[in-house]
C-alpha positions in Angstrom: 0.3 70.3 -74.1 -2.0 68.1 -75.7 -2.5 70.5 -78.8 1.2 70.9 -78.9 1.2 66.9 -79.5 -1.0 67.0 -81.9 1.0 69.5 -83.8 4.1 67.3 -83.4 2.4 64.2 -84.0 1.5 65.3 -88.0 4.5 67.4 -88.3 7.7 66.3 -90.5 10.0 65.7 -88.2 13.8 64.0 -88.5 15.2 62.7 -85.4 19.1 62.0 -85.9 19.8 58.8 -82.8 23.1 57.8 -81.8 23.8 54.3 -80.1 26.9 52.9 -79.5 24.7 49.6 -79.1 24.9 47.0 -82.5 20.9 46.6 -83.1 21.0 43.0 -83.8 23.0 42.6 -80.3 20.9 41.6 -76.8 22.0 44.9 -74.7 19.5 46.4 -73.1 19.9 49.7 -74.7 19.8 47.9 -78.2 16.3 46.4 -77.2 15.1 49.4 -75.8 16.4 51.3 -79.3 14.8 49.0 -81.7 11.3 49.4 -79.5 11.6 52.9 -80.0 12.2 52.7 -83.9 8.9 50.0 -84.4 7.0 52.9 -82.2 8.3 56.3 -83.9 7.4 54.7 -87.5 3.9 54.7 -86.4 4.1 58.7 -86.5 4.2 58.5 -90.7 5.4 61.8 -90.8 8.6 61.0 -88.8 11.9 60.2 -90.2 14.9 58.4 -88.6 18.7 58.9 -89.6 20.7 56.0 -87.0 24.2 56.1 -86.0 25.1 52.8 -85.3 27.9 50.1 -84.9 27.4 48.1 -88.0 24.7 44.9 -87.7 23.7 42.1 -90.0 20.0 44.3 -89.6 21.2 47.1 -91.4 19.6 45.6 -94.4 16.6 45.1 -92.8 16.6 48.9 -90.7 17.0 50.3 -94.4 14.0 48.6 -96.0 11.8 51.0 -94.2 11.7 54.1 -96.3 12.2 56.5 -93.5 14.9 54.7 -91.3 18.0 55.7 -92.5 21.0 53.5 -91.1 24.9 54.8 -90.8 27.1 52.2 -89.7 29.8 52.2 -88.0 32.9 49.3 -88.7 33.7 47.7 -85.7 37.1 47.2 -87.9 37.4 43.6 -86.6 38.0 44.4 -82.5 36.5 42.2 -80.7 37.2 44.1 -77.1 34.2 45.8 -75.8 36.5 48.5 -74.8 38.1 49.1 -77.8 34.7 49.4 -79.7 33.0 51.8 -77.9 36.4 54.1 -78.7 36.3 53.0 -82.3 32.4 54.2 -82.4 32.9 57.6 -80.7 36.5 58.2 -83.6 34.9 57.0 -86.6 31.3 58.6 -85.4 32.8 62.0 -85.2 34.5 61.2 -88.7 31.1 60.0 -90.0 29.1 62.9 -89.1 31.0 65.8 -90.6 32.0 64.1 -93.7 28.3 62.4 -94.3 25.6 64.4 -96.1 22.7 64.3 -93.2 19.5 66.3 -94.2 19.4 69.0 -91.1 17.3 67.0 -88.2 14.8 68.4 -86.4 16.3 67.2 -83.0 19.8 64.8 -81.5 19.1 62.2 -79.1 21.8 60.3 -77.7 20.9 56.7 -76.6 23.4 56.7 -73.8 25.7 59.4 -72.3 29.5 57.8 -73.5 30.4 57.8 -76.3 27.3 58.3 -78.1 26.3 61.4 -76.3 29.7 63.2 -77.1 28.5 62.6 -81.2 25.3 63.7 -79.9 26.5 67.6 -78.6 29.0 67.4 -81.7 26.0 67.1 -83.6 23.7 69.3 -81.9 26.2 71.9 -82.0 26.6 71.4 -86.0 23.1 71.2 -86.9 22.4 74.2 -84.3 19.0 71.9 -83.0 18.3 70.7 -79.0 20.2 67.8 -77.8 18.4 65.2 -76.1 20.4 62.4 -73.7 18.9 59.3 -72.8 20.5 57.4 -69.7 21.8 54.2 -69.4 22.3 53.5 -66.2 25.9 52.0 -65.6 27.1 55.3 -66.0 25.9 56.6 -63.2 27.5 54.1 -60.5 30.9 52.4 -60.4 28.5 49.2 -59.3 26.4 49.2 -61.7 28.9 48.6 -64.7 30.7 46.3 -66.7 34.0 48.7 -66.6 34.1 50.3 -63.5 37.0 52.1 -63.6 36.0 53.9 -67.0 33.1 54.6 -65.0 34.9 56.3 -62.6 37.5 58.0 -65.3 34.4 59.5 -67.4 32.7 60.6 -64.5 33.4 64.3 -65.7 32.3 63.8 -69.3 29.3 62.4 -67.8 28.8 64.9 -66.0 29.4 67.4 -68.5 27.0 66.4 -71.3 24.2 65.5 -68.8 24.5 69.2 -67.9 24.6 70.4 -71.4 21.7 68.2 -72.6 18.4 70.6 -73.6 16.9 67.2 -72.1 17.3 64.2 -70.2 15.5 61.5 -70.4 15.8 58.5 -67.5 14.0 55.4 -66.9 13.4 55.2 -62.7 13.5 56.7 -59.8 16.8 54.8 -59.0 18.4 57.1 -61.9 16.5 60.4 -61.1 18.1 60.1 -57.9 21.6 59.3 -59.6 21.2 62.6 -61.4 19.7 64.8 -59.3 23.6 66.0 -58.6 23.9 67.3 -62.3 20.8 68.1 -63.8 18.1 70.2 -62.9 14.6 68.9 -62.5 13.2 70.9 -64.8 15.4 69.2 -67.6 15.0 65.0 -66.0 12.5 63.9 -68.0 10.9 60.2 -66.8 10.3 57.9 -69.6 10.5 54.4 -68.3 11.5 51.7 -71.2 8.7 50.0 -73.3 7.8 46.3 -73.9 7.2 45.2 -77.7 3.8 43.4 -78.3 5.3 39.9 -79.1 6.2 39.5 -75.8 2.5 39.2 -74.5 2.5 35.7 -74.9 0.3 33.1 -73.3 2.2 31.3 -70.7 2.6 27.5 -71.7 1.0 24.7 -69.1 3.6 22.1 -68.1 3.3 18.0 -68.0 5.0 18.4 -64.6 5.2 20.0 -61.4 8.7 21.4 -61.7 8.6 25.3 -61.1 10.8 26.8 -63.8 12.7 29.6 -62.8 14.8 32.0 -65.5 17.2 34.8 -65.4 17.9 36.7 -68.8 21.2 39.1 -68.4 24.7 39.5 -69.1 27.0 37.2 -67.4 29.2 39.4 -66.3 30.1 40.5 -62.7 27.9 42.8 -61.4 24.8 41.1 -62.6 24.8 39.1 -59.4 24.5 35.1 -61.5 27.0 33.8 -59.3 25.0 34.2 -56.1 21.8 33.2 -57.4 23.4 30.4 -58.2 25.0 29.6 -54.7 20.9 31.0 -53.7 19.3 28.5 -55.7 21.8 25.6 -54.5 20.6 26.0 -51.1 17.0 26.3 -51.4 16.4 23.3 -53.5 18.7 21.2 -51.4 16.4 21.6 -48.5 13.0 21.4 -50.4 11.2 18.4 -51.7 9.9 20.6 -54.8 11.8 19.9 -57.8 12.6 23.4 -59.2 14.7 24.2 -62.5 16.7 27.1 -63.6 17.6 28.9 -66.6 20.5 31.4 -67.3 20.1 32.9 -70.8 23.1 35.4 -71.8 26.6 35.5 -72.4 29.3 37.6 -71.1 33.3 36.7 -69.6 32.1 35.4 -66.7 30.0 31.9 -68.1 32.8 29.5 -67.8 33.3 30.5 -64.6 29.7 30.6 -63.8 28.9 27.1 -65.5 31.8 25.1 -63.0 29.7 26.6 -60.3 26.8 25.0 -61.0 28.6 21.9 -62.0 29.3 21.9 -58.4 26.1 21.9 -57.0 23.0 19.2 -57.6 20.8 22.0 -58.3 19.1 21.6 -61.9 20.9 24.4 -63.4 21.5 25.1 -67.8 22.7 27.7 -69.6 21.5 28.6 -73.1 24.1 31.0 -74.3 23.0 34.1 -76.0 19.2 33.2 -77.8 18.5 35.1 -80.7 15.7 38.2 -79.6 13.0 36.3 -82.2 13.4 33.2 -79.4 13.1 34.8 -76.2 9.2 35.3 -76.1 8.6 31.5 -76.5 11.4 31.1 -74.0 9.2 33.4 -71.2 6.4 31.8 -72.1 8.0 28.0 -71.3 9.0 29.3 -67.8 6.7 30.4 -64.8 9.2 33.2 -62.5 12.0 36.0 -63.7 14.5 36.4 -61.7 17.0 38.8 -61.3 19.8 38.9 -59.3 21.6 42.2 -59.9 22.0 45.3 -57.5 21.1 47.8 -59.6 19.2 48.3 -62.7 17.5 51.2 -65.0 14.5 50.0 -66.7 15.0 46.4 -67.3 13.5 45.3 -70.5 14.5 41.6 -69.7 11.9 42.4 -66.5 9.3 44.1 -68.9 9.3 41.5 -71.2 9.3 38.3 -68.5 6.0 40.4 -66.4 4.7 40.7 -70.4 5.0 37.1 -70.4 3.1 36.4 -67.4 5.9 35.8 -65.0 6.4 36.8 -61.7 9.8 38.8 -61.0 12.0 38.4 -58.4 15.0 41.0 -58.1 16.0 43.3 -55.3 14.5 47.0 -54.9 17.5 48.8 -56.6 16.8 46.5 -59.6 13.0 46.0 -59.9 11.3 48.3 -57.2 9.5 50.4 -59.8 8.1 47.7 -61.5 7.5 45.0 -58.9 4.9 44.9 -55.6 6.3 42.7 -52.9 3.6 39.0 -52.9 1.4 40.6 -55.3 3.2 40.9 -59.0 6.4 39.1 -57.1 9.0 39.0 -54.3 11.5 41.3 -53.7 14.9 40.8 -52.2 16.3 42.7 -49.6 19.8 42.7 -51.0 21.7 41.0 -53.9 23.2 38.8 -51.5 22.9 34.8 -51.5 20.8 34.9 -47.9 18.6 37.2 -48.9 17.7 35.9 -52.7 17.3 32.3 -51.1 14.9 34.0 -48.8 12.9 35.3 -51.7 12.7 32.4 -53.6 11.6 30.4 -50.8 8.5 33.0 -50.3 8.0 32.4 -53.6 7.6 28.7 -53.7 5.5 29.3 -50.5 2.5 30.3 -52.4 1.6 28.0 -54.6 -2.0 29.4 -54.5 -1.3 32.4 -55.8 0.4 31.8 -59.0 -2.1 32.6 -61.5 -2.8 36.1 -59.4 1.1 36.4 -59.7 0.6 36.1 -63.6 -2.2 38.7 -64.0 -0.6 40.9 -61.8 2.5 41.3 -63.9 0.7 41.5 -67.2 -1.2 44.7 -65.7 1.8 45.8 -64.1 3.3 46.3 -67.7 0.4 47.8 -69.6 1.4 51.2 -68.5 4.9 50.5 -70.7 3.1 49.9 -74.0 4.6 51.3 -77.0 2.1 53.4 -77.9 2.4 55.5 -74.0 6.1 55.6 -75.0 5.6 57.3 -78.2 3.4 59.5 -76.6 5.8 60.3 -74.1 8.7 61.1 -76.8 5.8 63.1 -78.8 5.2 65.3 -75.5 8.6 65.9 -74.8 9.8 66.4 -78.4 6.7 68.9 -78.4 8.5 71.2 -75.7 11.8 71.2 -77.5 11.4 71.4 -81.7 
């Protein structure tokens, strides 16, 4: 294999991505993308054509010589809903009326509805298809519209099946899958961390423990029972503890008056711009997040980057986090059990600074450079 690298790492190769993610947005998936474009240009041989809702980066995306950017008009909707179908109807459009150089390979970014342009495209171009997971689409729980979910469930299916390659980010999702794909196509490729988030943790004037959570504010990210969680632990402690939401989502109003009614030192920052959030880690001293299930999360990555222990529950953070060593985890999303892990938490105030080390190591091994090498290994088996 490594010779076969090698090979693929000189080679001219055109990789033709579809995302139904705007770059310049917060999504996971978006973050995840644009780590995977700073890595791939390392290969100098490697080009990049994007398929993309349109961004105020595209500017920026096309300034490098061998990043090639197609965007997609959102055509003013504003309902998440309503853009993912406009991306998949004026995608399709896009790609056979567009003059695209023949790629070497397709990789789809997430299943729906970027992975339908994918095997359109695949099929086109006659070249493998490669389909990268998401996650929501996998479990009703796990996303934002749960009964499209369920409705897609067979497309899912479908182009997962069809794929030449999978690619998924944890265990969680290899299990997910296991139902529609065979091993020999699941490929693991957990998410990376870009190098500004290594940051050197800031000391404080104070002895307040800062605690943030970085996520969509939306239902199934759990926000409103960390915040009930967080009430109740620092109403019965002496230590004065803070916490952070960062995010957006149709859930904040609601999420803000529940604060409101607690004493709990609670603020929300809104959506941050992505060139703020490293200082942001770096002002705070534990992650925490309070959703059932989760992929890869590059919130996670970039917070243990940081120096910050994590808190989440195993479905979320079990392949990143070791229970008291990098930080706590949760037996359930549930208010009881997220209070209980905070409380271990602020129980060892000795072991802080371990806490910090731990999580930088714990993140080494999702450097840009091993997911690169990763891509380059499986691309090598495919083209």
């Amino acid at each position: 294999m490594q010779n076969a690298l090698t090979a693929i790492e000189g080679r001219d190769l055109h990789l033709l991505i579809f995302s139904a993610e705007c770059l310049s947005e917060g999504y996971g998936s978006a973050t995840a993308l644009r780590t995977f474009i700073d890595a791939a240009l390392e290969y100098s041989s490697w080009r990049l054509t994007l398929v993309v809702p349109r961004s105020a980066q595209d500017g920026q995306a096309n300034a490098a010589s061998r990043v090639r950017v197609l965007s997609i008009p959102r055509l003013g909707i504003r309902n998440r809903r309503g853009q993912i179908l406009g991306y998949a109807m004026l995608g399709s459009w896009r790609i056979m009326t567009e003059s695209i150089s023949k790629p070497n390979v397709v990789i789809s970014w997430q299943p729906i509805p970027a992975g339908a342009m994918g095997a359109l495209a695949s099929k086109l171009y006659r070249v493998p298809h490669i389909v990268r997971t998401c996650g929501p689409e996998l479990a009703r729980q796990w996303s934002r519209f749960p009964l499209i979910t369920l409705a897609s469930k067979p497309l899912t299916k479908r182009l997962l099946r069809g794929a030449d390659a999978v690619v998924i980010k944890s265990k969680l999702e290899r299990a997910l899958i296991d139902r529609y794909v065979i091993e020999q196509r699941a490929h693991l490729i957990p998410n990376a961390v870009g190098r500004q988030f290594f940051v050197t943790p800031r000391g404080h004037d104070d002895t307040t423990t800062r605690f943030l959570t970085v996520c969509q504010l939306e239902s199934h990210k759990g926000v409103k029972k960390l915040i009930a969680a967080f009430a109740t632990v620092t109403s019965k402690i002496s230590k004065q503890c803070s916490l952070t939401i960062v995010g957006d989502g149709s859930q904040r109003s609601h999420l803000q008056r529940a604060a409101l009614a607690t004493n709990a030192d609670i603020k929300f920052l809104g959506r941050v711009p992505h060139t703020r959030i490293p200082d942001l880690y770096a002002s705070h001293d534990v992650f925490i997040l309070p959703s059932v299930m989760e992929g890869c999360s590059n919130a996670t990555l970039e917070a243990a980057a940081a120096g910050l222990a994590v808190i989440g529950t195993r479905t979320a953070v079990g392949d990143l986090v070791d229970d008291g060593v990098n930080g706590m985890l949760s037996r359930a999303a549930d208010e009881p059990s997220l209070a209980e892990a905070i409380e271990r938490f602020l129980a060892l105030d000795s072991q802080r600074e371990s806490m910090r080390a731990a999580a930088r190591r714990t993140v080494e091994i999702h450097h840009p450079e091993r997911l690169l090498r990763s891509y380059g290994e499986l691309l090598a088996s495919l083209c």
